[in-house]
N, C-alpha and C positions, 0 to 999 in steps of 0.2 A: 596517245603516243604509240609510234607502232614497235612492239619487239619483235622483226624479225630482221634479220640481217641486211635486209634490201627496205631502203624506204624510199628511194627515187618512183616519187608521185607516178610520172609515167608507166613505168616501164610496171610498178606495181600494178595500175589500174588497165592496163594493157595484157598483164599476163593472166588476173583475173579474170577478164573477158575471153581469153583463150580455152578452147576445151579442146577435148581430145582429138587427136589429127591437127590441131594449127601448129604451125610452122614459127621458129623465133628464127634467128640468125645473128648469129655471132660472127661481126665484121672485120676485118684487120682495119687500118689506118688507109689503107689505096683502095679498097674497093669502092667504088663510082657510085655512093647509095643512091643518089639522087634519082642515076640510071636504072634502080635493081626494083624500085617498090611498086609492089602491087596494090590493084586494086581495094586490099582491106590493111594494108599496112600502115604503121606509124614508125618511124626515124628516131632515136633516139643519140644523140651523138656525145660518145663522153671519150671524144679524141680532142682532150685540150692540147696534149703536146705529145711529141712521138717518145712512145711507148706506157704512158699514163691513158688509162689504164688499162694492162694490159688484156689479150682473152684469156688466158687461163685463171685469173681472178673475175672474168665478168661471168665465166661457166661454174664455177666455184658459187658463185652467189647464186644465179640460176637455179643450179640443184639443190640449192635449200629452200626457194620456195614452190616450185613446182615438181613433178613427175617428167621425164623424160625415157622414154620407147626406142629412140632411132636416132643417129644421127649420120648424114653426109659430109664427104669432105670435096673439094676439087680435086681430080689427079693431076698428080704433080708431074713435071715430065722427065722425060728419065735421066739422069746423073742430079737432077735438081733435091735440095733436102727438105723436107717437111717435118722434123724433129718433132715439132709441136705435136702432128698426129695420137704419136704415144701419147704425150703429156693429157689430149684430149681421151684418150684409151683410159689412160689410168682411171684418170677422174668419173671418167661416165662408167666403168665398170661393164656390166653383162646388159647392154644393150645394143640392138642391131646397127651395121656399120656398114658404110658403103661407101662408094666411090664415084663419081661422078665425072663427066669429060666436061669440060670449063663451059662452054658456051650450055651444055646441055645445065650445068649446075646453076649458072646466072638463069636460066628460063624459071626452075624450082625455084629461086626465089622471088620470082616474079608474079606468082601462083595466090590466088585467093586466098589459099592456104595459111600463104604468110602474113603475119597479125602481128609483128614484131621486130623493127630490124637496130641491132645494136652496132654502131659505128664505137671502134675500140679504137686507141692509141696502139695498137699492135701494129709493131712493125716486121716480124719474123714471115715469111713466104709460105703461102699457103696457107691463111689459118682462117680464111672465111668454112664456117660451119653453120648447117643447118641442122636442127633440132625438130624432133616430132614431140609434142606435148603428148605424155599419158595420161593413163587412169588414178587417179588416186584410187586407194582400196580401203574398202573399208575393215574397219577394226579387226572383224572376225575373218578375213581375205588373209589377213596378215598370218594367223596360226597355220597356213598351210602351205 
């Protein structure tokens, strides 16, 4: 049995196979996955009903079982809100942050790179994110 906070078979044995540089993504509820996947990617869709479950609980489980380096968002256009942004801030902490133009953002998910695409019952605007998978470090990394 597994103790770590994420046991969904896929998305487990998907994140596994990711090493450093792959790409996950974390989807809202409209983004067009079907449209977005690349060549090494796998779909996971845990949008059973709008706003179950949301992404700032699918990024929350994320960060406990892998490393994460980077992550992008889509720019929003202007007078439009993307609240979430923060909430994605908070949570990821001291990691590189970027901003991306819509079409240029759907291409990066389109990318080899990506090895993971998660369909959220998110319904708030703007909360597709992309994620750079890091290094784990080892033991003695951590004293310094």
């Amino acid at each position: 049995m597994l103790k770590t906070p994420i046991i969904h078979p896929t998305i487990m044995e998907v994140l596994a196979r990711s090493g450093h540089f792959a790409q996950v993504v974390i989807a809202d509820g409209n983004l067009p996955v079907a449209a977005m996947r690349g060549p090494n990617s796998t779909t996971v869709h845990l949008n059973f009903r709008p706003g179950l479950l949301d992404a700032l609980t699918v990024l929350e489980g994320i960060l406990e079982v892998c490393p994460i380096q980077g992550a992008i968002v889509m720019e929003k256009p202007a007078g439009a809100n993307a609240e979430i942004h923060e909430g994605y801030k908070t949570l990821l902490g001291d990691v590189t942050w970027d901003v991306m133009e819509r079409w240029s953002f759907y291409e990066k998910i389109r990318e080899p790179a990506t090895t993971l695409i998660i369909q959220t019952g998110e319904q708030r605007r703007f909360a597709n994110l992309i994620l750079t998978v890091g290094v784990v470090k080892m033991a003695e990394e951590n004293n310094f």
